[in-house]
N, C-alpha and C positions, 0 to 999 in steps of 0.2 A: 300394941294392938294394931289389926289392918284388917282393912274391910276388903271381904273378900266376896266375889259373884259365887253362887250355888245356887243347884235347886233343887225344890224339896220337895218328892213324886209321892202320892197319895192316892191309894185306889175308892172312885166314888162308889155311890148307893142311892144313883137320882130312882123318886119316883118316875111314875107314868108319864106326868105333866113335863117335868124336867127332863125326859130322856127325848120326849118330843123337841123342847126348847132348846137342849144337846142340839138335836142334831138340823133342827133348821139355824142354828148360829154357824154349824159347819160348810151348811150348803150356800150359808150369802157368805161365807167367805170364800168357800170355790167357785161360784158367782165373780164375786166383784176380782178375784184375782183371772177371770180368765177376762173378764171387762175391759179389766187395764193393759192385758196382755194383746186381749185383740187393736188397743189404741196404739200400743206399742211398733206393733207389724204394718200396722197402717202408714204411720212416721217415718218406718224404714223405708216403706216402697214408696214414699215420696221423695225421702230425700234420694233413693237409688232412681227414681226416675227423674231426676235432677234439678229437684226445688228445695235447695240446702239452707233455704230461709224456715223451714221447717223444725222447729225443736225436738228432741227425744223429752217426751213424759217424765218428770220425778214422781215421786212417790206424793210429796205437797199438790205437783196442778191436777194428779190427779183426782186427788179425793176432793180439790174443789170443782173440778169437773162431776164429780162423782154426786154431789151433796145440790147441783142445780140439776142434772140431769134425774134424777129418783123421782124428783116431784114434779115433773113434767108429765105429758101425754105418754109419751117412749117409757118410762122409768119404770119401776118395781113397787108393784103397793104392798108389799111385805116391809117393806126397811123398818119401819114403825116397829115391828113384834121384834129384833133385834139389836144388841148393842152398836152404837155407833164406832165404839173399839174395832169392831170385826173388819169389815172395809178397809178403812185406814192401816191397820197391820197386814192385812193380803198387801194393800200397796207397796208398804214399807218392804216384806218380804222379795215383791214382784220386782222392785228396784236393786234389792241386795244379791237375785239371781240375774237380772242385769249386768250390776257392774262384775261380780265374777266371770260371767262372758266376755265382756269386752278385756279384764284382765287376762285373764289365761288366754284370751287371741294374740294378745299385746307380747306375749310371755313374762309378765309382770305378777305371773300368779304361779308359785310353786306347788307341784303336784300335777297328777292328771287332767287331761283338760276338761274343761267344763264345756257342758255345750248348752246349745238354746234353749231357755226358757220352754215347755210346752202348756198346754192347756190340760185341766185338772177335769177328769172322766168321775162321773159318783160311780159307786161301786170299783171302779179302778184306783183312783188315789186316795190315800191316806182322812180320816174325817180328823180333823184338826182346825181351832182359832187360838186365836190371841185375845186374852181381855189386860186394859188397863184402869186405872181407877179405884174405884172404893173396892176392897180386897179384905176382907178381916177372916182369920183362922179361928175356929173354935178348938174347942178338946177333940169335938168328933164331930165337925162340919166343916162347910168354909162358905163362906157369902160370897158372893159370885153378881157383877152389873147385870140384871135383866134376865138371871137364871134364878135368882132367887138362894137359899141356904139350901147347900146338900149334905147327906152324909157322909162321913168319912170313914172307911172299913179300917182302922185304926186310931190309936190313940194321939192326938197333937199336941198333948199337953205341955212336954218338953218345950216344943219351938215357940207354943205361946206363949208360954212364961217369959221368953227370950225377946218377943216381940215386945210386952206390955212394959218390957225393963228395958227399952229403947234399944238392945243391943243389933236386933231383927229389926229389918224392915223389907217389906214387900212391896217390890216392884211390877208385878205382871202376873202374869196368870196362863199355861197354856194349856188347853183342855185337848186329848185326843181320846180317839176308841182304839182298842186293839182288843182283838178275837170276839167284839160284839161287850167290851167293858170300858168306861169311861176312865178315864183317867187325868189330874192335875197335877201337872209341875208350877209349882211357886217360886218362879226367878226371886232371891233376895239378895239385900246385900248384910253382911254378917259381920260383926266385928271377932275376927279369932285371932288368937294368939300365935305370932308365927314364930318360933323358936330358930334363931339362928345356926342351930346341930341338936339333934338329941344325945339322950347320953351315953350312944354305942359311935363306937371311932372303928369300928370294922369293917372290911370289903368285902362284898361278896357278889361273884357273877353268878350270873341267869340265865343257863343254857333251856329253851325252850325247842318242845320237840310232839314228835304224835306220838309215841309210847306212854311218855311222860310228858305233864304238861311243864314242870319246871324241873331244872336238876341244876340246885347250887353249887357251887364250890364248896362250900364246908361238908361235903356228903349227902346232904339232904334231900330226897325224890318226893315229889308233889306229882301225884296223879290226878291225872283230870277227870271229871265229871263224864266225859265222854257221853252228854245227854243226848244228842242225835244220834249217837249207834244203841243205845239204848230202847230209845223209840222208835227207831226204823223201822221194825214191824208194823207196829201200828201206824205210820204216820203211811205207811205204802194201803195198807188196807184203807184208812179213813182217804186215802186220796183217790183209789179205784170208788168207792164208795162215791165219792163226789162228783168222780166222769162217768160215772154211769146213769146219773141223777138228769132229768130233763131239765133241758135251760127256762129257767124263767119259774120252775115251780116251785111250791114251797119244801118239797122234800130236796131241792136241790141248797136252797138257800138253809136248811137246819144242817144240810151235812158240811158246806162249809163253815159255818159255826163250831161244829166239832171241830173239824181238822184245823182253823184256826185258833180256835182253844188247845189243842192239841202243841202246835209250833209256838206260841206263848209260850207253853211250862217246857217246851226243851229249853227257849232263849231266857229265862226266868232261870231258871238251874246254873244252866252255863252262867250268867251277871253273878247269881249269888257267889258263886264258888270264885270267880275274879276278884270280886270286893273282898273277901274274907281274905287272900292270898297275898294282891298289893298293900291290904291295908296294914298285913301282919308284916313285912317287909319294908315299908316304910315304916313302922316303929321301930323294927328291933336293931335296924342294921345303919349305918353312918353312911356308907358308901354302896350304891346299888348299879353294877354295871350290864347291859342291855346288848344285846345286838341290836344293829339296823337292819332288819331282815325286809325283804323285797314282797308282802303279803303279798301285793297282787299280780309280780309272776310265779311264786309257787303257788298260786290258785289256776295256775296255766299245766298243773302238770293232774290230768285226769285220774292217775292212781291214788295221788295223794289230796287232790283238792278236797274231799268230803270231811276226812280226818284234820285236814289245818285249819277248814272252814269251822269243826267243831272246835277247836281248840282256843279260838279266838283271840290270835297272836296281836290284832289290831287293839281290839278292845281291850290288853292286857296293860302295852305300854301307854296307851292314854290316860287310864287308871292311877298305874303307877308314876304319870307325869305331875299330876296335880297332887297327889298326897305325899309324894315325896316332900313339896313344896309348906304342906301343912303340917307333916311331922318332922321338919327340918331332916330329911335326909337329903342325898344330892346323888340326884341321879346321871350316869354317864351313860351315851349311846356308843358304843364301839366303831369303827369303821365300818361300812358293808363288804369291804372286800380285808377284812381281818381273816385268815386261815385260823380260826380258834379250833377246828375241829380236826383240821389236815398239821398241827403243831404238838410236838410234844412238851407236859408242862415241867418236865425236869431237864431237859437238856437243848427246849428251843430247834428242837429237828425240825423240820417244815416237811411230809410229804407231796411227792406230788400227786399221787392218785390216792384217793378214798373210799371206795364204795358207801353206799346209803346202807347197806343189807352188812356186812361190818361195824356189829354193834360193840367191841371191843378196840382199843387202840394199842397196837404193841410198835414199839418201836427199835428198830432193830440198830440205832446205835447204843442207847443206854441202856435197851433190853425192859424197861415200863411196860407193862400188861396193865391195862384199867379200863372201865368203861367209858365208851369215847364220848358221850354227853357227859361226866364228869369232868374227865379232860378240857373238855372245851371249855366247862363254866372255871374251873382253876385257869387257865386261859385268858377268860374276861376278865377275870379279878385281876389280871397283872396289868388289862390295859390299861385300867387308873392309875396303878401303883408297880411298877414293875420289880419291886423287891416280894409283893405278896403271894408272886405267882412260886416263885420257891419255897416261903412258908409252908402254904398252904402243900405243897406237895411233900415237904418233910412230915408235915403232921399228918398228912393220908398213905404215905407209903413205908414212911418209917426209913427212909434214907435218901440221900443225892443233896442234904441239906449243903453240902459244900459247891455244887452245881449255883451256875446262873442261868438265867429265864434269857439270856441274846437279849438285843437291842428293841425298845419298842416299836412296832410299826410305823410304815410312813403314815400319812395321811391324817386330817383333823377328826376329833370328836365334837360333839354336843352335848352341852352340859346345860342345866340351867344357872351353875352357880360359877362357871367359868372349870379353869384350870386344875386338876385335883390337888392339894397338897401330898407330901409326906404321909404316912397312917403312922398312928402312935404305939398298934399295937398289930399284933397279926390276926388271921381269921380266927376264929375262938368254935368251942365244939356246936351242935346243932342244937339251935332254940327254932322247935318244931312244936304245935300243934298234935295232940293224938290222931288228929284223921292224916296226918303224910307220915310218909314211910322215912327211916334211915337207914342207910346202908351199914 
């Protein structure tokens, strides 16, 4: 057993009183986080104006800054009607968007850069706090510091059982609104069973694409939900709707409420159909190989950013990074400059040119006709295992079994379990779900 971080999002059902007390805990925490912020900017233009005896703010002198300053002349006579949690985590927060700044200036921080901290607008940014403290879940509530017991539009019974038998325990509390609905994540920590492999020893790659949202190796095509092309009608109508609406009235504030009730159930659609797809793929399969694909320069290419945006290729592998982990499978990231797609998977040809609109791969030294997002996930499968990429292509095309896949690519992978072994067995037919398709 290993204790694992998760959390467990629940949609509330506060009354009147509580949706008040909601949303003044959000506003003293965009409060105190823009408080600390403007201390922050102060600190720099001191020490830039060359008084380096000057500290930069933690998140600690803060909130004892914070806790003599309230009850002063200058302070806030609200703090009282709020938890003392809220402040203190805007800090902690304010600190951790800090030091990301100063890491990614440093280039100590992998990824795109981060930039400065800004100040939090109401009605522009996000209504979110942090509670810590007394936290108890009921079947169909949850007790909350200074909010009081809310309801829970679902049943908790499972995780409370799991709580009262010590195996759950809760750490935190994050409460946001989205589309004008509350919402609680229960940071915990877990005791789960982490299985060293489950009981499939098979490879299988993951070509992901806009037609389709996944196309494995073993044949199998998972179509996407494609929930923003879906809605686009109305999401274009509820948004004329909403620019035409006078600022400031209440017909204007009801019709963004629509339209962000509207963008919820597309992003609600699209999550469920993610979770169903990696969750089924870390159980059934041993070995799960991934490209490293570049999301945020193909969101640079105007034809295609709406459709990749809907596909949610980010959201896919992060998914699929942590459950791999819980269903002992082992996930591999492929190279990003891997030719999975410009390669063929019987005879190792590498083209040079491919077009996107070339949804077929023929290769005119072995003469393979196949779809070329197939292609490519048989492809993936070899970069674990380089004997699988022939398998798999004997058992889909029915010949070239005496063919090798050429040598594996230069360049490293990322794994979480290291190095792949050997496979003990080859790709096996498709264990699919009735909602995807098989070829």
């Amino acid at each position: 057993m290993a204790m694992v971080r998760q959390a467990l999002r629940f949609a509330l059902q506060p009354n009147c009183r509580q949706r008040r007390s909601l949303a003044r805990h959000a506003g003293a925490s965009r409060f105190a986080y823009n408080w600390g912020l403007e201390r922050e900017r102060a600190a720099l233009e001191a020490r830039r104006a060359g008084d380096s005896t000057v500290p930069l703010p933690s998140a600690m002198s803060q909130h004892r800054e914070w806790n003599s300053w309230k009850k002063g002349p200058d302070g806030v006579p609200w703090w009282p009607e709020v938890s003392k949690c809220v402040p203190q985590e805007a800090f902690r927060d304010l600190e951790r968007g800090m030091r990301a700044f100063w890491e990614s200036r440093a280039g100590k921080r992998p990824g795109p850069q981060v930039h400065f901290p800004r100040f939090k607008k109401k009605g522009r940014s996000r209504d979110s706090f942090r509670l810590t403290g007394a936290i108890h879940l009921h079947r169909r509530a949850v007790t909350l510091p200074r909010v009081g017991t809310v309801h829970l539009s679902e049943d908790a019974t499972r995780w409370v059982a799991r709580i009262e038998g010590g195996s759950v325990r809760v750490t935190a509390a994050t409460l946001s609104r989205e589309a004008d609905r509350w919402f609680v994540a229960l940071a915990v920590e877990a005791e789960r069973e982490i299985p060293t492999s489950n009981l499939a020893s098979d490879t299988i790659g993951v070509d992901l694409g806009v037609l389709a949202l996944a196309t494995l190796s073993n044949g199998t095509i998972v179509p996407g939900p494609k929930a923003l092309r879906q809605g686009l009608r109305r999401l274009r109508r509820l948004s004329r709707a909403h620019s035409r609406k006078r600022r400031g009235s209440r017909n204007r504030a009801r019709a963004a409420r629509r339209l962000a009730r509207h963008q919820a159930r597309i992003a609600a659609i699209r999550r469920d159909h993610l979770h169903k797809l990696t969750t089924q793929l870390a159980k059934t399969h041993g070995w799960i190989v991934v490209e490293d694909l570049n999301v945020r320069g193909l969101l640079g290419n105007r034809r295609l950013a709406r459709s990749l945006a809907d596909s949610g290729f980010g959201e896919f592998r992060r998914q699929l990074a942590y459950k791999s982990q819980w269903y002992g499978s082992h996930l591999v990231v492929a190279d990003r400059w891997f030719p999975s797609s410009k390669t063929c998977s019987r005879c190792a040809t590498v083209k040079l040119e491919l077009q996107l609109s070339e949804r077929r791969y023929h290769c005119s030294n072995c003469g393979l006709d196949m779809d070329r997002d197939l292609n490519a996930a048989i492809n993936l499968a070899g970069w674990a295992h380089p004997a699988v990429t022939a398998s798999a292509a004997e058992t889909l095309t029915a010949c070239g079994a005496d063919r090798k896949t050429g040598p594996r690519p230069a360049g490293g992978c990322e794994s979480g379990t290291g190095i792949a072994p050997e496979p003990t067995g080859s790709i096996g037919g498709p264990q699919t779900p009735d909602a995807f398709v098989t070829v």
